[in-house]
C-alpha positions in Angstrom: 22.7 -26.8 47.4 19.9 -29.3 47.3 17.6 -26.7 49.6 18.3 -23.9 46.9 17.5 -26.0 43.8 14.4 -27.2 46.1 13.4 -23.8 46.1 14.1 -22.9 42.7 11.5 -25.4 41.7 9.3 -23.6 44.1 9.6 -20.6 42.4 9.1 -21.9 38.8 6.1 -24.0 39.6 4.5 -20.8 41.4 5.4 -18.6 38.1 3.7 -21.4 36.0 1.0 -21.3 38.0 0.5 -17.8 38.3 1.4 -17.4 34.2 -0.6 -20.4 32.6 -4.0 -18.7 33.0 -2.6 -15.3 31.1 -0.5 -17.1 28.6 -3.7 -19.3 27.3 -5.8 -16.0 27.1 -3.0 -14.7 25.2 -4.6 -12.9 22.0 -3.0 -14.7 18.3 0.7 -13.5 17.5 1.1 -11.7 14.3 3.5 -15.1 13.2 0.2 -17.1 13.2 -2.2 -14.2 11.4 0.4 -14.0 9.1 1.3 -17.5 8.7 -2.3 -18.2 8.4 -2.4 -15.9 5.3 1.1 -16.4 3.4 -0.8 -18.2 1.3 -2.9 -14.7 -0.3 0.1 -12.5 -0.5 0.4 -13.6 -4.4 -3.4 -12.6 -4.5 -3.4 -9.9 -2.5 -0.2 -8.1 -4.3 0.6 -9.7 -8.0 -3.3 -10.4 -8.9 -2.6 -14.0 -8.6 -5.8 -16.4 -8.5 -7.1 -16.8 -4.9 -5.6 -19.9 -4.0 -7.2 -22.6 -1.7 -5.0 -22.2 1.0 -5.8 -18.3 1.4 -9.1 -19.3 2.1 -8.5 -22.0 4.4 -5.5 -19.7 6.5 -8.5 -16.9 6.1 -11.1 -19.2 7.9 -8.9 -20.7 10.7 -7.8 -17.7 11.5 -11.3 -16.4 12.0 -12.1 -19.5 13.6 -8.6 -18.7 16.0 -10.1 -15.4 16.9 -13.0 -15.4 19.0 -12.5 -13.1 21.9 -12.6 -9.6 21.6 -8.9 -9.1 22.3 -7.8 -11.8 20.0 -10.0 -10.5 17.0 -8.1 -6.6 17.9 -5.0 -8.5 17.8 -5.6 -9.9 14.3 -6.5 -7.2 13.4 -3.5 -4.9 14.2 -1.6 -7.7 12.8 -3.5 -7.3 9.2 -2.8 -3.4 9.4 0.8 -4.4 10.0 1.0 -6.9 7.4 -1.3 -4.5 5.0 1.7 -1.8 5.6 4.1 -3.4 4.7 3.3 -4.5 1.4 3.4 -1.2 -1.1 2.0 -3.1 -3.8 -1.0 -4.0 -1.7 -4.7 -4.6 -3.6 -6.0 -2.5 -1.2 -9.6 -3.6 -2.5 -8.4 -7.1 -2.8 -7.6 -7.1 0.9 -10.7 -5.6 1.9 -12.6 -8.1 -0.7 -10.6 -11.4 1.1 -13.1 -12.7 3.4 -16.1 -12.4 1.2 -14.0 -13.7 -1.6 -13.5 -16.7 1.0 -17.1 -16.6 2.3 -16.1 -15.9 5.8 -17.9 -12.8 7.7 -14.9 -10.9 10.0 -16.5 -7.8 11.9 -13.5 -5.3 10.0 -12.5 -4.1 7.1 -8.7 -5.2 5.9 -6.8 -2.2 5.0 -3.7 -0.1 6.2 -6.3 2.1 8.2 -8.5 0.1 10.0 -8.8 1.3 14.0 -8.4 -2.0 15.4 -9.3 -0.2 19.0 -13.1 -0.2 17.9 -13.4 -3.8 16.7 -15.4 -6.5 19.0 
């Protein structure tokens, strides 16, 4: 019993090993882009003042996505998040980082190719 358990260890400390460096190059999870931006949804669907806090989730998350895959991520995550609001400002969503003063290399709408953004 105690030489399986030894090697069951084994085995999880060569997975973590051989995981760690893939999960940390992970690109962001749509639960951060969009918890990042819960804030704007009043702004971006009910013509609500821009609050603070959009522009602060706007800027970390551009400050979160700095590799090209992480920046396609976000991205498809926005498209998601864009979709799934019918009563989505589409120029308010594309307006949202100026309106923050933060430079993002994409427009934010329900048809952005995500595939051609670096």
């Amino acid at each position: 019993m105690v030489g399986l358990l030894k090697s069951l260890a084994c085995l999880v400390l060569a997975c973590m090993i051989v995981a760690g460096p893939i999960t940390t190059n992970a690109a962001l999870s749509c639960g951060t882009v969009n918890g990042n931006l819960a804030a704007c949804i009043g702004y971006l669907t009910q013509n609500a003042p821009l609050p603070k806090g959009c522009c602060t989730g706007v800027t970390n998350l551009n400050n979160m996505a700095r590799t090209t895959p992480d920046r396609q991520q976000a991205c498809r995550c926005l498209v998601g998040a864009a979709n799934s609001f019918p009563s989505l400002n589409a120029a308010r969503a594309a307006g949202l980082p100026k309106a923050c003063g933060v430079n993002i290399p994409y427009k934010i709408s329900k048809s952005t190719n995500c595939n051609s953004v670096r």
